[in-house]
C-alpha positions in Angstrom: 73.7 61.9 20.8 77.0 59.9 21.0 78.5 61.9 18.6 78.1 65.1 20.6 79.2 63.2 23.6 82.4 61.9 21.7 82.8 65.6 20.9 82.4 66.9 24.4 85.2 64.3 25.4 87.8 65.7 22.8 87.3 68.7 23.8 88.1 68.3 27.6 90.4 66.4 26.9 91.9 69.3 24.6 91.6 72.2 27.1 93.5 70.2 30.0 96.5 69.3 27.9 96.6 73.1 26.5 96.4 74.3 30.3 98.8 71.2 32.4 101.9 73.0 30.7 101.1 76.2 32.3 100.2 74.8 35.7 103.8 72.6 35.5 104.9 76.1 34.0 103.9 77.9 37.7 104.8 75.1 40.0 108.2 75.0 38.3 108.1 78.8 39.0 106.7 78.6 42.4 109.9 76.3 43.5 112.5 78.1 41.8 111.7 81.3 43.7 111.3 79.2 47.0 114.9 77.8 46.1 116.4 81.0 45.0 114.8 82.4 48.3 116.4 79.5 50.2 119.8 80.6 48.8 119.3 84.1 49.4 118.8 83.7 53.1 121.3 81.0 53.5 124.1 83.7 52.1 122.7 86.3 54.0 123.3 84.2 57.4 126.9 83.3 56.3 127.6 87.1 55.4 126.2 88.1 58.8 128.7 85.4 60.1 131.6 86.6 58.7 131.1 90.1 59.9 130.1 88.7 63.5 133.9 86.9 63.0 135.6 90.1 61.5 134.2 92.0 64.6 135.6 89.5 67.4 138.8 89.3 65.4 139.1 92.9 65.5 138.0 93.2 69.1 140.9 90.7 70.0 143.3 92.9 67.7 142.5 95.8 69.6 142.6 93.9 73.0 145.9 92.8 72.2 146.9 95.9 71.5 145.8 97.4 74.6 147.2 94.3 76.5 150.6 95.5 74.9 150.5 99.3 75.7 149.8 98.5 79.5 152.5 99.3 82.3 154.5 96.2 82.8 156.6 95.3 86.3 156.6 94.6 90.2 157.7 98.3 90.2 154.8 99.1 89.0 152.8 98.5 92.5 154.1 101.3 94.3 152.3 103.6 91.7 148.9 105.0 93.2 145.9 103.4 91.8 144.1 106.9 91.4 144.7 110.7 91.3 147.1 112.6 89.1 150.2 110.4 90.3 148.3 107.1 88.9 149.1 105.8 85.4 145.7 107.5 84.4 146.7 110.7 85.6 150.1 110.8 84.5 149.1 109.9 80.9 147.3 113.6 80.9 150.5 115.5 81.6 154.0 115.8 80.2 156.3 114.1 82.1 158.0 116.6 84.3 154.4 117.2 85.3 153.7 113.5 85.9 156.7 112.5 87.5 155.9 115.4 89.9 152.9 114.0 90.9 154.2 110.4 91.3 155.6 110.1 95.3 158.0 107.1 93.9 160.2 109.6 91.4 160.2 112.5 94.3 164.0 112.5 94.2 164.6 112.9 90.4 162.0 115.5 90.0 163.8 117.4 92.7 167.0 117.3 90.4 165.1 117.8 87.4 164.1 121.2 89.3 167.5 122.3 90.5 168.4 121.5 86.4 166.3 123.5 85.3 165.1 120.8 83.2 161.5 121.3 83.8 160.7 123.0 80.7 162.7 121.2 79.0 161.3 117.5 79.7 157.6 119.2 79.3 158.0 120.8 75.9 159.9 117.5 74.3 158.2 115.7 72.1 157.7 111.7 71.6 161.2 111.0 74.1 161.6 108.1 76.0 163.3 108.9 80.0 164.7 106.0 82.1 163.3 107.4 85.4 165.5 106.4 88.8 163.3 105.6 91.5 164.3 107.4 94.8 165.6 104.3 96.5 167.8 104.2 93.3 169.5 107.5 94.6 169.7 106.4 97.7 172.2 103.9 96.4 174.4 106.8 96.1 176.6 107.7 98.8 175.3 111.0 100.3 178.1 112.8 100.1 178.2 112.1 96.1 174.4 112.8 95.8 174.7 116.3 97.6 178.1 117.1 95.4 175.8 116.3 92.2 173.1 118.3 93.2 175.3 121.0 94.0 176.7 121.0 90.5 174.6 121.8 87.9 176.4 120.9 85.0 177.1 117.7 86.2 173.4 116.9 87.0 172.3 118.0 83.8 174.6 116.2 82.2 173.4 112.9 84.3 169.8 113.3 84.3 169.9 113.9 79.9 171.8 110.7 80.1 168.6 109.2 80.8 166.4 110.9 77.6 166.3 109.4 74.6 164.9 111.5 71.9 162.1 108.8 70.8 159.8 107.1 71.8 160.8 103.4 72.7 158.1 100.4 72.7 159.0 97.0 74.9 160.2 95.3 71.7 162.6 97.9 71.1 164.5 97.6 74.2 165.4 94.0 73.5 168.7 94.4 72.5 169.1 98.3 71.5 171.5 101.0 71.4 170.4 104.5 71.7 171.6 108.0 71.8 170.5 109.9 74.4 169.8 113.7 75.3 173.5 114.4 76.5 174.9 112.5 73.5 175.7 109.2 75.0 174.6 106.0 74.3 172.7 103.4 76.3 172.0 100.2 75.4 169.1 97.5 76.6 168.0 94.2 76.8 166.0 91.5 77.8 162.6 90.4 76.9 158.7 89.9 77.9 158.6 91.9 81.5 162.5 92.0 82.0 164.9 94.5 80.8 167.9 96.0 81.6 169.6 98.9 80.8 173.5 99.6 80.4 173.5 95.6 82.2 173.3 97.1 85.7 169.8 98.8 85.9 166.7 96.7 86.4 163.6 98.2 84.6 161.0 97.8 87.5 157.8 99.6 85.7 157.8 99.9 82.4 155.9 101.5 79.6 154.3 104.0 81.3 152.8 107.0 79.7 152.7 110.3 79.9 151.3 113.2 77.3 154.6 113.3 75.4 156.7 110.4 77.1 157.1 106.8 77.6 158.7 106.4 81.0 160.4 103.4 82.0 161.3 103.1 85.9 164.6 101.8 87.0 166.3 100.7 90.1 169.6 102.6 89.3 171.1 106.3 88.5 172.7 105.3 85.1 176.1 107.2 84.8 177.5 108.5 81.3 181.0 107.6 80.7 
């Protein structure tokens, strides 16, 4: 009797030590995949991070980029706020077009017309025009501005003065030399909102575009030598 008892205890006591290793064996198992688990939703939060950061650092690239392109100047007040002759509108047609439909560049577009420069300015590509508002004309004396319009040569010859055969950003007018349309050359300066071209002409609305133009307005006829 006590020896079948003795061997009832050795056997027990056999079968749990041959089965603890496998039950250590899972648990081990159980918490590795709980760990690895852990780790695999811990990097997929920090890779969901960094795209959240690459998104809002792309979205401030692009604001700043938009923040750059915008139309720059106390000029730029006197342009309406809707309708073709608004910054929206005249971004949708080339700029003999625009400027027609803009009431502050009346005066240059009727010397663009008695140029002939309509088609011209329209079919350019990618130029840059320095664009006299009308109370820059009326700096002229009258006599002066009705001999000018008179003579077409001469207004051609003014009014290409202020093309330039590229388009310029801000930055580039910082301190720049250019040839223009009649074979001149201008040069700018300045920085930020304030620029000046050929020292005497105040850039009062700048960067504005049009469908194949960047238009800069200015408070003075600039002359060619």
């Amino acid at each position: 009797m006590r020896k079948n008892l003795r061997l009832r205890r050795t056997a027990v006591a056999v079968a749990t030590a041959a089965v603890l290793p496998f039950s250590l064996a899972a648990c081990g198992s159980d918490a590795d995949s709980g760990d690895k688990s852990a780790e695999s939703a811990a990097s997929e939060r920090a890779e969901d991070a960094d795209k959240d950061t690459d998104k809002d650092s792309t979205k401030d690239a692009d604001g700043d980029a938009m923040a750059m392109s915008d139309p720059f100047g106390a000029g730029c007040a006197a342009v309406p706020e809707d309708g073709k002759g608004s910054f929206d509108g005249m971004a949708q047609d080339p700029v003999a077009t625009a400027a027609s439909n803009n009431p502050v560049l009346s005066t240059l577009v009727t010397a663009v017309k008695e140029a002939d420069l309509v088609d011209t300015l329209n079919s350019a590509e990618d130029i840059t025009v320095f664009a006299p508002t009308n109370d820059a004309f009326e700096k002229l004396p009258e006599a002066d501005l009705k001999a000018v319009l008179a003579d077409k040569e001469m207004l051609t010859k003014i009014l290409t003065y202020h093309v330039v055969g590229d388009r310029l950003a801000p930055k580039q007018l910082e301190d720049g030399t250019f040839e223009t349309l009649q074979k001149g050359e201008i040069t700018t300066s300045g920085s930020g909102e304030a620029y000046e071209v050929n020292d005497s002409a105040k850039v009062v609305c700048g960067n504005v575009q049009t469908a194949n133009a960047t238009v800069y307005i200015v408070d003075t006829v600039l002359m060619p030598k």
